[in-house]
MARMI-455142 format. One line per field, with one value per residue (C-alpha): x, y, z. Coordinates in steps of 0.001 Angstrom, whole numbers. Example, Ala and Ser with C-alpha at 12.3 -4.5 7.8 and 13.67 -1.06 7.14 Angstrom:
<atoms>
x: (12300 13670)
y: (-4500 -1060)
z: (7800 7140)
</atoms>
This chain:
<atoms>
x: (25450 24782 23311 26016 28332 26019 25732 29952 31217 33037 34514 35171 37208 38968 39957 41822 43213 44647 45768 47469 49585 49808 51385 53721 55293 56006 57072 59501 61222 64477 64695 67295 64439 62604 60813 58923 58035 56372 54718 53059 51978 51160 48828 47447 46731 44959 42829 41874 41192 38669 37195 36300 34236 32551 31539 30228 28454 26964 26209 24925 22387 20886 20507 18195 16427 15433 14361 12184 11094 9948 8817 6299 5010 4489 2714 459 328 -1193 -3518 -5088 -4800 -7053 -9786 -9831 -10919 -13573 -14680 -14879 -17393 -21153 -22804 -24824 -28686 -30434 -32834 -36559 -39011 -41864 -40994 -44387 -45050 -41863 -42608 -40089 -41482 -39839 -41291 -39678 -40132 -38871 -37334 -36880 -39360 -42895 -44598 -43501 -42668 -44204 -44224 -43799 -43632 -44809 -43972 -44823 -42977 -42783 -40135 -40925 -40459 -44316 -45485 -48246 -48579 -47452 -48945 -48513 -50964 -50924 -54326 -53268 -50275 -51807 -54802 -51821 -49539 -52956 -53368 -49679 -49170 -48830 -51010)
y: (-8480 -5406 -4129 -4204 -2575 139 889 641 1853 5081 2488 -168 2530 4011 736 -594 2883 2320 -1527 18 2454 -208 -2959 -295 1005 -2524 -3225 -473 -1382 -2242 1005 3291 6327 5586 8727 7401 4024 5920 8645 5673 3513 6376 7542 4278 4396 7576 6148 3094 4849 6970 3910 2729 6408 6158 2467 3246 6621 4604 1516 4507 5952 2404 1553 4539 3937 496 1874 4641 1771 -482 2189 3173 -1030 -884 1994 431 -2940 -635 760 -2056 -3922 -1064 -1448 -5102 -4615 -1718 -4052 -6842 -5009 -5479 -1844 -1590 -1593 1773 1409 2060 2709 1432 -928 -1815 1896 2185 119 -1424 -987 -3034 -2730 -4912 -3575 -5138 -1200 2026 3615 4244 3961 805 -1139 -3312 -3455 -7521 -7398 -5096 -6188 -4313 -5031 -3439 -3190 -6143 -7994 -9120 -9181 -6869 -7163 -8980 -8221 -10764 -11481 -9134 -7780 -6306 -4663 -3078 -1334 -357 831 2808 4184 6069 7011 10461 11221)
z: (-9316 -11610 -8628 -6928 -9206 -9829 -6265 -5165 -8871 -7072 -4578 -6970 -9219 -6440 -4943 -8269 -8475 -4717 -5560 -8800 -6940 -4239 -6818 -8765 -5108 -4741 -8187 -7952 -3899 -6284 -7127 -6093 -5266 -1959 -2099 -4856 -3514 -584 -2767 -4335 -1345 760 -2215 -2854 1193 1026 -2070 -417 2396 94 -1248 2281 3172 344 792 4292 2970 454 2822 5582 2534 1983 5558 5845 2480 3902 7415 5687 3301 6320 8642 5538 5343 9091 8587 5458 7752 10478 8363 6836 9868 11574 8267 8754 12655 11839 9527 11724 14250 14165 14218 17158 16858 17813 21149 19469 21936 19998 16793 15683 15206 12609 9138 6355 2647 115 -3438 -6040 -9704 -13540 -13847 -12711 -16076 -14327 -17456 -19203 -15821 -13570 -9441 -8997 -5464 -2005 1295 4276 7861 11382 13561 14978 12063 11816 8201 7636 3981 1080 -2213 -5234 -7654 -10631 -10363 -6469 -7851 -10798 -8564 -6366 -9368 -10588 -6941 -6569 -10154 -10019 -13225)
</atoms>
C-alpha cells in the first residue's frame, strides 16, 4: 500500500484537489452566482482530468520498467540455459593414429618440496589403456627419486 501511494501521490493530490472543487461547485448551486459554480466544476474537471494523464504516464513508465525487467530475465534464462547445454555435451575424443605409441605418467607425491618429500606412487599407461608400469614399494621409488633428482 505505501507502494502505491508513493507511486500515484501527484494523482492522488490532484484528484482530492478536483473532488474539492467538485464538492464546493456543488455546495454552492444555491447561490445566486452561476459563473462561479462553473468556474469551480469546470476547474475541478480540468484537474481530474490531470490526475488521469498522469496516472496513465505513470502506469505507461511501469509497464516499460517491467518489460525491460523481463526482457533482461529472458535474456539471463537464455544464458544459463545455453551453459547448462555446453555443459551437458561430452567433448569428443581426438582420432590417434597409434595409441600405444602415446603414454600417461601419473606420479603421486606427499608434496610439492623435492627435498623433504616422497614419490608414493608411478604409474605408467598407453593409449590403449594397458598398464606398463606401476611402481610401489619404497625401495623402487627411492632409486627412481635418486635417478631424476636434478643434483
Amino acid at each position: 500500500m505505501k507502494n502505491f501511494f508513493r507511486t500515484y501521490k501527484a494523482s492522488i493530490i490532484l484528484g482530492g484537489i478536483a473532488l474539492l472543487f467538485i464538492v464546493s461547485s456543488f455546495a454552492m448551486i444555491g447561490a445566486e452566482d452561476a459563473s462561479t459554480i462553473a468556474a469551480g466544476l469546470l476547474t475541478g474537471a480540468i484537474l481530474a482530468g490531470i490526475c488521469v494523464l498522469v496516472t496513465f504516464a505513470k502506469l505507461k513508465k511501469l509497464k516499460k520498467a517491467e518489460q525491460e525487467k523481463a526482457a533482461k530475465r529472458a535474456e539471463l534464462e537464455a544464458a544459463v540455459a545455453a551453459a547448462t547445454e555446453r555443459r551437458k555435451r561430452k567433448p569428443t575424443p581426438v582420432p590417434i593414429a597409434e595409441p600405444s605409441k602415446i603414454l600417461f605418467y601419473d606420479l603421486e607425491t606427499t608434496g610439492l618440496n623435492a627435498g623433504s618429500d616422497e614419490i608414493i606412487q608411478l604409474a605408467i599407461v598407453d593409449g590403449n589403456g594397458t598398464e606398463l608400469m606401476l611402481a610401489t614399494k619404497k625401495s623402487t621409488l627411492t632409486a627412481l627419486r635418486y635417478a631424476i633428482s636434478p643434483r
